[in-house]
C-alpha positions, 0 to 999 in steps of 0.5 A: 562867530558862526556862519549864521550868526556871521549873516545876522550880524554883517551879511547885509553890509557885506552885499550891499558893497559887492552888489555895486561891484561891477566885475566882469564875468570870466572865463572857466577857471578858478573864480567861477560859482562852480570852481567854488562850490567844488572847492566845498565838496558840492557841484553848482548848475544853471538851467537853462532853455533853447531859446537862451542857448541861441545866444553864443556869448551866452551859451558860453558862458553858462558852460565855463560857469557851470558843470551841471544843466538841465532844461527848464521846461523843454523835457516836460511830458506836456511840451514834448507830447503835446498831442499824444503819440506825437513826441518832440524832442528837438528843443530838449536836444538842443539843451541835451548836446550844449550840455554834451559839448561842453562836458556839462551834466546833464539832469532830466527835468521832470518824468511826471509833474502832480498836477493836471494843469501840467501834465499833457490834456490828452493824458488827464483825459483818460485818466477821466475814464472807469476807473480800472481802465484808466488806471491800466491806460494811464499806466501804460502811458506812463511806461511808455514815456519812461521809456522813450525818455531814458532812450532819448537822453541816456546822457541824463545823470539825475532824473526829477522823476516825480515833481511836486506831489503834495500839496504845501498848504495841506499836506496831503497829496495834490489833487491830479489825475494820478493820486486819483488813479494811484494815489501815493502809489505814483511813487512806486509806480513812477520810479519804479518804471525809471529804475527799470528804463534808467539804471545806475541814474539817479532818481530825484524827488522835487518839491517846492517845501520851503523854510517858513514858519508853518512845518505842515508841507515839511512833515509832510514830505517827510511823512511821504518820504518815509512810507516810500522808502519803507515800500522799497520805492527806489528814491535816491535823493531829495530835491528842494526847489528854492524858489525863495520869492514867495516867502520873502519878508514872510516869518521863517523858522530856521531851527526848524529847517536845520532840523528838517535838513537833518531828518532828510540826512537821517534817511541816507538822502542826498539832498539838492538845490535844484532851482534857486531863484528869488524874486519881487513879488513881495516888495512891491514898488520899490528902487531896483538897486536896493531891490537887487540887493534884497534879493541878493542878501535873501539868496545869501541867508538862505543858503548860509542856513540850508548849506551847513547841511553837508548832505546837500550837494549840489547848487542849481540857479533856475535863472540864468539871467535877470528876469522882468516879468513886465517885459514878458507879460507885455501884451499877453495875458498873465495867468491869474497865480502870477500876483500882479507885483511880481515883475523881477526874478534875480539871474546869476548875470544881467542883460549885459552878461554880467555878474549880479548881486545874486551872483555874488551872494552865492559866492560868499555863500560857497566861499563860506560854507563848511567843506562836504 
C-alpha cells in the first residue's frame, strides 16, 4: 500500500490509539520531531513569541524539539515601527538570541505583508498621497526597512520577504497599498532590496494556497511565480502556510496538489511548510477528545500528501502550544474575521508541556515520509 492509500485505509485507528497516549515529553536526542524529519532529508521548527519564551520549562523544550524558529508576530513592519521612525526591536531580539543560544535557525518573519490592515498605518498613509511621490516615498521606506532589518538580524537564514500578495478568492493581487503603488512590481521591488541587504539568505515567498477543491489561488500563484522568475526577481523558495482549519471538513483535490506540488518542483524551488496548525472552527461544539483527534488525523492526511513531495524541506508547527481562543477573547473584542466557533488551535504540546495528538500526527507523518 502507498502512504496515502495507507491514510485512508488506517490513518484513523492509528491516531486515535496514540492520541491517548500520554508520554512524556524528552529531552533533545533521537525521538524528537526535529531527530525525525532529519532522518527524511527535512528540517522541522516551531514559532514561537517573547511572551512564550519567558517560560523556562518552555523555552527549553521548544530548543531540544526543534533546529528552526521564527518569531511570530514580533518582526512584522507594523509591531516594530509602529510610529514611523521609531523601530523597536526588543520582543524580536528576545526570539532572535533564544534562537542564538540554543544553536537554533533563525528565519525573518516577514519583511512586507500585502495587506493594509497589516502593514503599519503611518505607511498606507502615505502610500495615500500623488501617485508618483508616494510611490518614491513608499519605496524609500521600503528600502530603508530592508536595511535595518538585514542589519538588525544578520543571523536570519530565510527571510519571508513578501506574505500573501494574492487574493485566494479571486486570484488576482490583494488590494494593499503596495499593488496600488507598484502592482506585481512589490515583488521586484521587495526581493530586490533583500538580495542587495541580505546576500547569501534565502529569500522565501509566503502564502496561505491550500489543497481544496477550488485550484483558482493555486494557478494563480503559479501564474505570479512564473512572470517573477521570468523578470529575474531573485525568489529562492516557496512558503505554504498551512494553516489547515479553514478547510477542515470542506472537499479537497489531492491529485490536484500533488500536481501543483509538482509544478513548484519544476520551477527549481524548495518549498516549505512554514505554519502549520489546525483548528476547530468548522466542528462546531464538539468533545475535546474526539476534537483533538480530528484535528490530529487532518494534520496527519495532510502531510502524507503534501510530503511525498520531496522538494518540500522543512516542517514548521505555527503552535507551539494548544491554543483556546475562548480563553484569549475573554473580555476583548473578537475581530469580526475570527468566526465565533473557532476556539482551539492544536499545539505540538499542551499546557502541561506535553506532547499532543498532533505531535504525535507529525511523528507518524516523518516517520513515514519518502527520504529527500
Amino acid at each position: 500500500m502507498n502512504r496515502r492509500s495507507f491514510l485512508n485505509a488506517a490513518g484513523t485507528a492509528t491516531l486515535a490509539c496514540a492520541s491517548g497516549m500520554a508520554t512524556p515529553s524528552l529531552a533533545r536526542g533521537s525521538s524528537t520531531l526535529d531527530a525525525l524529519a532529519r532522518r527524511k532529508g527535512l528540517t522541522f521548527g516551531i514559532a514561537t513569541s517573547h511572551l512564550e519564551l519567558a517560560n523556562p520549562q518552555l523555552a527549553r523544550l521548544l530548543a531540544a524539539s526543534a533546529s528552526v524558529t521564527l518569531a511570530r508576530n514580533e518582526m512584522k513592519w507594523k509591531r516594530i515601527e509602529k510610529v514611523e521612525g521609531q523601530r523597536d526591536y526588543s520582543r524580536a531580539r528576545v526570539v532572535a538570541d533564544f534562537a542564538a543560544n540554543n544553536g537554533l535557525s533563525l528565519r525573518g518573519h516577514n519583511v512586507v505583508w500585502n495587506m493594509d490592515v497589516f502593514l503599519p498605518p503611518w505607511l498606507v498613509e502615505i502610500g495615500q498621497g500623488p501617485p508618483a511621490a508616494a510611490r518614491k516615498a513608499v519605496a524609500r521606506h521600503m528600502w530603508h526597512h530592508g536595511h535595518r532589518l538585514a542589519k538588525a538580524f544578520p543571523e536570519v537564514g530565510s527571510w519571508d520577504v513578501v506574505n500573501e500578495a494574492i487574493n485566494p478568492f479571486s486570484g488576482k493581487l490583494r488590494n494593499s497599498v503596495l499593488t496600488r503603488l507598484f502592482g506585481e512590481g512589490v515583488f521586484d521591488l521587495s526581493f530586490r532590496i533583500m538580495r542587495q541587504k541580505s546576500p547569501g539568505t534565502q529569500l522565501v515567498y509566503n502564502d496561505v494556497v491550500d489543497w481544496r477543491e477550488n485550484s483558482m489561488h493555486r494557478t494563480a500563484l503559479l501564474r505570479t511565480l512564473e512572470g517573477a522568475l521570468k523578470r529575474s526577481v531573485p525568489i529562492d523558495a516557496i512558503g505554504i502556510q498551512s494553516h489547515l482549519g479553514p478547510n477542515l471538513g470542506k472537499p479537497i483535490d489531492v491529485a490536484a496538489w500533488s500536481s501543483f506540488l509538482d509544478d513548484l518542483s519544476d520551477f527549481g524551488l524548495p518549498v516549505l511548510l512554514t505554519e502549520l496548525d489546525c483548528d476547530d472552527r468548522n466542528l462546531g461544539r464538539i468533545d475535546p477528545t474526539k476534537r483533538d483527534r480530528i484535528l490530529a488525523d487532518e494534520v496527519r492526511r495532510y502531510l502524507d500528501v503534501t510530503l511525498d513531495s520531496r522538494n518540500v524541506r522543512e516542517v514548521i508547527s505555527w503552535m507551539s502550544l494548544d491554543f483556546d481562543m475562548r480563553r484569549f477573547w475573554h473580555g476583548k473584542q473578537r475581530p469580526k474575521w475570527i468566526p465565533e466557533e473557532q476556539n482551539f488551535v492544536g499545539g505540538v504540546f499542551d499546557g502541561n508541556l506535553q506532547r499532543t495528538p498532533v505531535h504525535h500526527a507529525i511523528e507518524a507523518a516523518f516517520r513515514s515520509a519518502p527520504e529527500r
